[in-house]
SEFI-58346 format. One record per residue (C-alpha): residue in three letters; z, y, x. Coordinates in steps of 0.02 Angstrom, whole numbers, plus 50000, padded with zeros to 5 digits. Each point is the difference from the previous one (the first is absolute). Example, Ala and Ser with C-alpha at 12.3 -4.5 7.8 and 13.67 -1.06 7.14 Angstrom:
<rs>
   res       w       v       u
   ALA   50390   49775   50615
   SER   49967   50172   50069
</rs>
This chain:
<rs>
   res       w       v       u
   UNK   48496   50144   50601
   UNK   50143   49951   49902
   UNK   50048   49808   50021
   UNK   50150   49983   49926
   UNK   50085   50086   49847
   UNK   50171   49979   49946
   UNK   50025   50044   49808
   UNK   50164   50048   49917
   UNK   50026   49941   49793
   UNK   50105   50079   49893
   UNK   49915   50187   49974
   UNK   49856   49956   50110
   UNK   49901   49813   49970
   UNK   50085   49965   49824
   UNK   49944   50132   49857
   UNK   50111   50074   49889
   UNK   49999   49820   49907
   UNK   50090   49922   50161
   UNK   49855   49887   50014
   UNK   49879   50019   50137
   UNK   49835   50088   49917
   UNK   49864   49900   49989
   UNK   49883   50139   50111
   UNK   50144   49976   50155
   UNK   49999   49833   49959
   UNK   49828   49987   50040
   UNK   49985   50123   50140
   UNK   50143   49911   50082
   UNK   49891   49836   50008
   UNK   49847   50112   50042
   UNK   50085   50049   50162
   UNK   50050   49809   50024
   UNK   49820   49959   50000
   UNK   49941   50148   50096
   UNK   50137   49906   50137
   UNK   50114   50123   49981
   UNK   50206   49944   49999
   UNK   50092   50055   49871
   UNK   50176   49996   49984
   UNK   50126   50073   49849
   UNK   50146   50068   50071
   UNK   50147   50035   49868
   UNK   50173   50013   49954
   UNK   49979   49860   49885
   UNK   50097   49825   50071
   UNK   49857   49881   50009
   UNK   50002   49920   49821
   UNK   49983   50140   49904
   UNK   49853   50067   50125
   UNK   49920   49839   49994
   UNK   50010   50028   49781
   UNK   49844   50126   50001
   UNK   49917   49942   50123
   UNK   49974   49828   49946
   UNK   49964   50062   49818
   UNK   49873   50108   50114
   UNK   49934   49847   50075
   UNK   50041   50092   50188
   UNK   50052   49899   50147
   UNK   50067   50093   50121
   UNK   50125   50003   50118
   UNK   50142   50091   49954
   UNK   50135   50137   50070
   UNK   50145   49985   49868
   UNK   50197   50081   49992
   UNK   49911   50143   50111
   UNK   49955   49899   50134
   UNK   50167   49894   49992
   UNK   49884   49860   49979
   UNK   49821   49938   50038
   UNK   49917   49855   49933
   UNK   49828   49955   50039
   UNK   49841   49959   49877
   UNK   50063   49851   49946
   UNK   50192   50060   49986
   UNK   50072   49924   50147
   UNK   50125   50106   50066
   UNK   49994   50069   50176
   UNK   50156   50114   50018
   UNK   50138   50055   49929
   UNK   50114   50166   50047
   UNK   50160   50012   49914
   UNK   50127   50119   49992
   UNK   50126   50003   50143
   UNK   50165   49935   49891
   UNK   50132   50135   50057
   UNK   49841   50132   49937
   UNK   50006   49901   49833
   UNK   50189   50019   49960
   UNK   49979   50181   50056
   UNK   49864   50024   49878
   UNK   50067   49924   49858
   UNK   50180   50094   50031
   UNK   49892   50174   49996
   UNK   49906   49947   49847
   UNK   50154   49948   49922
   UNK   50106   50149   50021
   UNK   49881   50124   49960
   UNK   49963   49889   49829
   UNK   49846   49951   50041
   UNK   49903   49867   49925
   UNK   49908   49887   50116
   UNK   49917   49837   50005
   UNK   49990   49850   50161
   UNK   49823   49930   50045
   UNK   50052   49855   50111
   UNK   49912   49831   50066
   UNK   50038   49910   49836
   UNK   49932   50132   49895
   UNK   50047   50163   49920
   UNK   50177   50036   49902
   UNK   50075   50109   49883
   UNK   50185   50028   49941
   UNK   49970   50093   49849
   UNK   49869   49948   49887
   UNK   49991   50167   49899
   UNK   50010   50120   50162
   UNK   49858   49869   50053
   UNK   49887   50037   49863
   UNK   50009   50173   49992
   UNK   49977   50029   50191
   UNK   49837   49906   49977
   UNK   49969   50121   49839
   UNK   50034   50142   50095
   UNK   49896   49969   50139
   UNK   49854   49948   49882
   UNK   50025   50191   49929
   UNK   50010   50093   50175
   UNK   49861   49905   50057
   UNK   49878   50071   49868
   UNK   49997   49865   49874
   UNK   49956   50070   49806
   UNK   50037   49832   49922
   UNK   50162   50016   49856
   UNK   50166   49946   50037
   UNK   49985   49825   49904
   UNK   49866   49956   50105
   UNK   50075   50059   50170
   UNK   50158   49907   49932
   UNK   49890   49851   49975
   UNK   49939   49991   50191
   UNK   50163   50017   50047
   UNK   50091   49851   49925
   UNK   49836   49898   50045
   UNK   50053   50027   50181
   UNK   50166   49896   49962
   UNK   49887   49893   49896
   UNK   49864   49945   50114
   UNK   50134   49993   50125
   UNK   49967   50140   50122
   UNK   50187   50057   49987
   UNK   50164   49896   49977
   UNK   50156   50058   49910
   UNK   50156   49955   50107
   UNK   50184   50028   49961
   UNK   50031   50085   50164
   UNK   49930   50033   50154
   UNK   50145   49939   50101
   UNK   49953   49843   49928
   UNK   49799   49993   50109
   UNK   50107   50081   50153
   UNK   50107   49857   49986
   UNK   49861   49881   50017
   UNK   49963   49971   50199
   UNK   49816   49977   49957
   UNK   49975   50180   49923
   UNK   49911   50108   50090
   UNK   49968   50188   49943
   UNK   49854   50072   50014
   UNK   49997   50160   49915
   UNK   50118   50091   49883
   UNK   49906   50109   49868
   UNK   50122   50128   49924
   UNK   49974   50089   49835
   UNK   50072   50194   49934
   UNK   49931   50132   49890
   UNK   50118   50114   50086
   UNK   49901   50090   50124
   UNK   50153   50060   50083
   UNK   50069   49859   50024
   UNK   49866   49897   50065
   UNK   49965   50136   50147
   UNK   50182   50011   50039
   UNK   50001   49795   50017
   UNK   49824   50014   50085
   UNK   50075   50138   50135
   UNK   50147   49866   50031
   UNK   49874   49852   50033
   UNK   49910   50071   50122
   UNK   50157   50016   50104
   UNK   50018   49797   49989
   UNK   49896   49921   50166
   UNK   49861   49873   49982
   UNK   49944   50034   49821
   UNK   49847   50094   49934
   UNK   50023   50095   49816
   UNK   49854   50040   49919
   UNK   49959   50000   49798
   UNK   49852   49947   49888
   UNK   50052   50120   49856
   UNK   50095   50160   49985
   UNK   50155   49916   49943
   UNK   50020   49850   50111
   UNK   50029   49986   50174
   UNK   49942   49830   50100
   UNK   50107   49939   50123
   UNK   49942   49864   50142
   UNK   50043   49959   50191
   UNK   49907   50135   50100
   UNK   49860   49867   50061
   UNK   49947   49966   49837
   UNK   49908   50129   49944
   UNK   49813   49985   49940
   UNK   49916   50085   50154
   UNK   50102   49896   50136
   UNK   49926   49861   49889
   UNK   49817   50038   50000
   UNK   49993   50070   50172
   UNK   50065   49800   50051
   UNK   49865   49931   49908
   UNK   49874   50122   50050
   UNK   50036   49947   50173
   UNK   50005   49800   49953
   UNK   49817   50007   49959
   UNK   49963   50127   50125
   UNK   49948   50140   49886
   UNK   50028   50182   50096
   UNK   50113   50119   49854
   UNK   49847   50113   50028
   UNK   49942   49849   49880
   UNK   50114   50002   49887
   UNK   50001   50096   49814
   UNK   50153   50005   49908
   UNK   50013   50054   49813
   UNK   50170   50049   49924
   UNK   50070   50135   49895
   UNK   50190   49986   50033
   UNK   50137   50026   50144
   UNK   50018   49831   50034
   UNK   49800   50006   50057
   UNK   50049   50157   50125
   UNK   50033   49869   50143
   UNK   49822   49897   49976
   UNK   49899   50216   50001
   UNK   50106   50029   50176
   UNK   49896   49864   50079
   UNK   49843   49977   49907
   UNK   49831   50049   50067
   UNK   49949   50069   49815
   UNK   50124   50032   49863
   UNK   49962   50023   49808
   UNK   50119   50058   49872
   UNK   49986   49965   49801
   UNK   49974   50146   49900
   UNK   50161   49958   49938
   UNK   50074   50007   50168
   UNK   50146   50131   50027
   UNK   49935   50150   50078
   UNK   50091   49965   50152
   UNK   49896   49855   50015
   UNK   49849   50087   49963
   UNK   50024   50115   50142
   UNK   50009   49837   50135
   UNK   49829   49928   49934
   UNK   49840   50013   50060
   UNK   49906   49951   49828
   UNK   50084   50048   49834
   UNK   49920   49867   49880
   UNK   50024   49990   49811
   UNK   50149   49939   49900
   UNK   50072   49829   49973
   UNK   49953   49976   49834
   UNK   49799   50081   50036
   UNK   49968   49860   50132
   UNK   50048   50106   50139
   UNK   49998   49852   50127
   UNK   49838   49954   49951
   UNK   49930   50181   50046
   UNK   50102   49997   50168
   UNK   49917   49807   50056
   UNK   49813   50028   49950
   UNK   50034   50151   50062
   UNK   50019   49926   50149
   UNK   49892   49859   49982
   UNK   49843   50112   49995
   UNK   50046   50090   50153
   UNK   49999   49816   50105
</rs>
């Protein structure tokens, strides 16, 4: 009996629209009801997480920079896991000299130093991610992101490292190059205390090695003493791969990468046919 399912966003709750359906939306509260926790668990920073699921009318507690950070239902924040410094400059230094465009989610929010590279990163990831919509509307949802202030444009990073106060949380690098971003993927895995992982084919996530989405859910699992034999987890990406290791029951989108596929137990539909909605009732019927 599953009493607890943790619920990744971009590719898996929120349709191709980047809204959460209204059918998830409904199944999500149908689980609430049923006295079920759920919990979204993304690579979002908390404000632009908390975006769709407010327009959604969810309330939720949620998982956010990839388990960086965890707020609570009503968005009190619990913990925070930041990047060890000397990892950050190490980072950015590998980023930098293999040209590599990347952007800082931090405790004050998430920055850019390129507004152009910015946009089309977000573009790009719309497009690898499945999306159909033109390029005028992609470009649209990107400069809202800057608009509704989900992203900030800063002169340099030096100047947030500067600032005693800044914590990094995760670094989210961007590169068409294929090449490239395995070569610079290779050479992070050699740095200790970090976890790489990647919501797209042409990004690569970056956090402290604690904060990764299943560490995250397996501590609140065990807060409200739920067994992981109780817990389902829904994802379609490689940053979900650490919530399937230690999940009782695993689905993957239809949209999911086939290497994701393979680690699921339930393959439901896609994000943009309700595919969490199938998953939870599908699950709700079996309690």
């Amino acid at each position: 009996m599953v009493k607890l399912i943790a619920i990744d966003m971009d590719g898996t709750l929120l349709g191709d629209a980047h809204e959460v359906t209204k059918e998830n939306a409904k199944a999500v509260k149908e689980a609430q009801q049923f006295g079920v926790e759920v919990v979204v668990a993304t690579g979002r920073d908390e404000r632009e997480a908390r975006y769709p699921l407010k327009q959604a009318q969810i309330t939720c507690p949620v998982i956010s920079v990839n388990g960086a950070q965890f707020r609570d239902r009503n968005e009190t924040l619990l913990s925070t896991i930041p990047l060890l410094k000397e990892n950050s400059k190490e980072i950015f230094d590998m980023l930098l000299t293999h040209d590599i465009y990347f952007e800082l989610y931090t405790n004050r929010g998430t920055f850019s130093d390129n507004y152009e590279k910015a946009i089309q990163a977000v573009i790009d990831f719309f497009v690898s991610s499945g999306s159909d919509e033109d390029f005028k509307t992609l470009q649209t949802m990107a400069k809202e992101r800057f608009e509704m202030g989900s992203i900030s444009l800063v002169g340099s990073y030096d100047e947030l490292l500067d600032q005693e106060d800044t914590v990094i949380l995760k670094v989210l690098a961007f590169s068409k190059d294929e090449q490239k971003l395995n070569e610079v993927r290779e050479k992070l895995h050699e740095i200790p205390n970090i976890a790489v992982s990647a919501s797209a084919p042409d990004n690569i996530e970056i956090t402290n090695i604690q904060a990764q989405k299943g560490i995250a859910v397996q501590a609140y699992a065990k807060q409200l003493g739920i067994s992981m034999n109780e817990v389902m987890v829904i994802g379609d990406s490689f940053n979900d791969v650490s919530m399937f290791k230690v999940a009782g029951y695993k689905v993957a989108m239809g949209n999911a990468e086939q290497a994701i596929k393979d680690l699921a137990d339930f393959v439901t539909k896609q994000n943009d046919e309700d595919g969490v909605a199938l998953a939870i009732r599908r699950q709700l019927n079996d309690k």
